[in-house]
C-alpha positions in Angstrom: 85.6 132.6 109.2 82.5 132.6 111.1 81.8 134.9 113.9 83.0 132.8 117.5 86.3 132.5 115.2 86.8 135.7 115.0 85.8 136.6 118.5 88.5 134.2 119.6 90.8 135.6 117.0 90.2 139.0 118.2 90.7 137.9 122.1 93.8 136.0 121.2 95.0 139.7 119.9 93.9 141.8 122.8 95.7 139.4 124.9 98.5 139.1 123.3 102.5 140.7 124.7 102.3 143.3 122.3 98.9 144.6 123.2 99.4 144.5 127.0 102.7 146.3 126.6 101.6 149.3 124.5 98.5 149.6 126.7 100.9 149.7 129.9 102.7 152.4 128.2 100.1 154.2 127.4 98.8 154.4 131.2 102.4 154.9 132.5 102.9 157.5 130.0 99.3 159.6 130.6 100.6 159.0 134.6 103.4 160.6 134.1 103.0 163.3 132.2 99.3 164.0 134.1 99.3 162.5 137.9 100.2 166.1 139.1 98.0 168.9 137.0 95.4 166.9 134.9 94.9 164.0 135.9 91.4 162.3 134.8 90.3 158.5 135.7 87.9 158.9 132.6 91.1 160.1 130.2 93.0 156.7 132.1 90.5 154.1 131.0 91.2 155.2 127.2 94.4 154.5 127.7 93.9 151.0 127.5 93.2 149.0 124.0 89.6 149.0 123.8 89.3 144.7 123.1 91.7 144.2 126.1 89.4 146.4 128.0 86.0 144.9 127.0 87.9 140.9 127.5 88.9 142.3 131.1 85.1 144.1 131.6 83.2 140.9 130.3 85.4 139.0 132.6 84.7 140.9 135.7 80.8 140.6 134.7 81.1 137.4 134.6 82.6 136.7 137.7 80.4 138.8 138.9 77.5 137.3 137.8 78.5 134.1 138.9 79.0 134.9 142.1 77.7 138.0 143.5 73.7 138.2 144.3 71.9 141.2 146.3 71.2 139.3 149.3 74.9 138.9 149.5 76.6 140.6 152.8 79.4 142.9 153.1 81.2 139.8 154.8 80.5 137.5 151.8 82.3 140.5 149.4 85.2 140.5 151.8 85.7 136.9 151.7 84.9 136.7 147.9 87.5 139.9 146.9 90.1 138.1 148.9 89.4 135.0 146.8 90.0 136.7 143.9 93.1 138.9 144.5 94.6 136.0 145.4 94.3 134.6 142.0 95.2 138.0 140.6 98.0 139.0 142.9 100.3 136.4 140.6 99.7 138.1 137.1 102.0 139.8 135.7 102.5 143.8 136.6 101.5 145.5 133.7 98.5 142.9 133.1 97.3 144.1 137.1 97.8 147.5 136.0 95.7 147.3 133.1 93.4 145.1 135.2 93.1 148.1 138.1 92.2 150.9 135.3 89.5 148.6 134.5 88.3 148.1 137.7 88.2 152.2 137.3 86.0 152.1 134.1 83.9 149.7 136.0 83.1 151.4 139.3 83.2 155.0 137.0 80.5 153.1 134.3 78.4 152.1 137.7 78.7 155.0 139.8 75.4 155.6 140.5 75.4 152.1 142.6 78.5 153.1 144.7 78.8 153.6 148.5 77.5 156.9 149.5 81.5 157.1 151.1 82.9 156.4 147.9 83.9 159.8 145.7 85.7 160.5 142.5 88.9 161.7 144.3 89.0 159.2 146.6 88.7 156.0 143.7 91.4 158.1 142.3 94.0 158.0 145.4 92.9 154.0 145.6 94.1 153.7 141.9 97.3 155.4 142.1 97.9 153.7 145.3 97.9 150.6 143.3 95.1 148.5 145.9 93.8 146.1 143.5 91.9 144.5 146.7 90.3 147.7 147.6 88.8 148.1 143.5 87.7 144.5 143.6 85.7 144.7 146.7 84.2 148.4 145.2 83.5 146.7 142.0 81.6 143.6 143.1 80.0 145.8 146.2 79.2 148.2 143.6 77.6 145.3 141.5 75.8 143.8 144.8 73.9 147.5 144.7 73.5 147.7 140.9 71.3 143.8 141.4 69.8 145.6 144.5 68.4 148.2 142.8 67.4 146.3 139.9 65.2 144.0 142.1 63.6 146.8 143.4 62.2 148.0 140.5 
């Protein structure tokens, strides 16, 4: 089996019913049991099986990357997040879900690029209030800064 075999064999896998399903428990569960004492977005995003996780973050990068540059405008992000919750709006709940605590491991892995607005409690209450839209638009904003500060180097 050579290697882009097995990459495809091991995406097929992370994709599959099975793996989405536990993963959704598993974030439903931690929820549950921690939304109320102690609740931590880092303990969230290992709730998640770790190739599902890297298919969903090499997907976001690429999209990303495809389509986010620093001269974009706030405007541009706007228009560009709505584009793509609309294609996400009609997955499948527990695939959003799992697609929202990504987000979370995204904007928590790029922090440094956020908005100076933009806090640790307050990506928190946007998680649990389930707005996909509001951690696309931090996630690709957040990217927009991370290409920003990369050019300026």
């Amino acid at each position: 089996m050579d290697i882009e075999n097995f990459n495809e064999n091991k995406k097929a896998i992370a994709f599959s019913d099975k793996t989405i399903e536990e993963s959704f428990n598993r974030i439903v569960s931690y929820k549950g049991t921690n939304l109320s004492t102690s609740f931590s977005l880092q303990e969230l995003t290992e709730k998640v099986d770790p190739d599902l996780l890297k298919g969903l973050e090499d997907m976001l990068e690429e999209t990303s990357s495809e389509s986010v540059e620093a001269n974009k405008s706030d405007h541009y992000i706007s228009n560009f997040t709505d584009d793509i919750y609309d294609k996400v709006s009609n997955w499948a709940y527990k695939l959003k879900e799992i697609l929202n605590v990504t987000l979370v491991k995204k904007i928590l892995d790029n922090f440094e690029f956020v908005t100076e607005n933009m806090n640790k409690k307050l990506l928190e209450s946007i998680y649990i209030g389930n707005h996909t839209d509001d951690l696309l638009y931090i996630w690709f904003s957040t990217f927009r800064e991370k290409l920003r500060n990369q050019e300026q180097k």
